[in-house]
N, C-alpha and C positions, 0 to 999 in steps of 0.2 A: 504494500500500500504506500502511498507518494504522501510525505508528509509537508502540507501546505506551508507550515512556518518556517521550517528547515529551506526548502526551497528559496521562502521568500526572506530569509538569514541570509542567504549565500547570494541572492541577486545584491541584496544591500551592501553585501563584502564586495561583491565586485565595482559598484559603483564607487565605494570604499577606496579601491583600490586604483584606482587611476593615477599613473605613476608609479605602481608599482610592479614592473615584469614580469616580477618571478611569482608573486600571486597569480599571474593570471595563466604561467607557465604550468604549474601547480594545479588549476582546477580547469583549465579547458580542456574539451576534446580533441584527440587528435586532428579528429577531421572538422573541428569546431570552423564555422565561417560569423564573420559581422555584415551586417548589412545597415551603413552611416549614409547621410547625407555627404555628397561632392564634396570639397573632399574628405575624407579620404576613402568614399563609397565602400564595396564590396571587399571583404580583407579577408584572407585564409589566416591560418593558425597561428602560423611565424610571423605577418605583416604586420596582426592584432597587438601581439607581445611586442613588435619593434616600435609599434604604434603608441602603445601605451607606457614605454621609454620615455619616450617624450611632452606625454599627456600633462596638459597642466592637474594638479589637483582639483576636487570638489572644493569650494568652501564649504559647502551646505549643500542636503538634496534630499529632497523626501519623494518618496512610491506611494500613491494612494492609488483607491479603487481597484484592486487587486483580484483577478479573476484566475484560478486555473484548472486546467482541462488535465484529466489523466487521461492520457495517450495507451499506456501501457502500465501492467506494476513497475516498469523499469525506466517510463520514458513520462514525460510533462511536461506544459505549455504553461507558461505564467504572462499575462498581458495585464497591462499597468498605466496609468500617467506618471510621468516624471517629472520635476521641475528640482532644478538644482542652477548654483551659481558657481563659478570658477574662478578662485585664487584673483583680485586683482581685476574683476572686472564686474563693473556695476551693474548689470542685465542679467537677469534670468533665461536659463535656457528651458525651453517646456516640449516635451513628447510625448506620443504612445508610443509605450512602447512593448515587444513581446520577447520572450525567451524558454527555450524549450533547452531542458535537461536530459542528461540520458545516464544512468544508473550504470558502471563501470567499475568492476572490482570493489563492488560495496559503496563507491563513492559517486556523488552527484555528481558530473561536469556539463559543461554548460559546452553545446553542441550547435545553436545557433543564437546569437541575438539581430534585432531588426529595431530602430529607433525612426519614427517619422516626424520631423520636428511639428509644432500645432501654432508658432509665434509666443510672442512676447510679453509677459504679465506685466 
């Protein structure tokens, strides 16, 4: 059975995580892809991690409205709004966004994310 909190623990660590590589090295999938707004659009596994090298941090960011779908006992869909602010810049960033986990040696990794920006608060 897909545990909704855990799930949505582990999305908050990865938003967490920006800037930090080896977190994201750590809980992706190998075949994990992102799918961002231009740039840096569609990123496989390696691009994500070189990606996120150079990520500014979050200041702040909250997940509300949190829906998820069990795919499988092994696999899950979590879709969300996000609004979050980044280190040093005054505007809020705001999306939907979704991400689907896949159950791998006991451990959650995160196999695809999709973020569609919605404008500006």
């Amino acid at each position: 059975m897909v545990s909704e909190q855990a799930l949505i623990e582990r999305e908050k660590q990865f938003w967490a995580a920006a800037g930090d590589s080896e977190f994201y090295r750590q809980h992706l999938a190998d075949d994990a892809l992102m799918v961002f707004p231009e740039p840096p659009g569609i990123l496989r596994r390696e691009a994500t991690i070189d990606s996120v090298a150079a990520a500014q941090p979050w200041a702040s960011f909250e997940i509300e409205d949190v829906l998820l779908t069990e795919l499988t006992p092994d696999s899950a869909a979590i879709t969300y709004r996000a609004t979050g602010r980044r280190e040093g810049d005054p505007s809020d960033y705001r999306a939907l966004a979704s991400s689907v986990y896949v159950r791998r040696g006991g451990e959650w990794k995160l196999a695809l994310h999709q973020q569609t920006p919605i404008g500006s608060a």
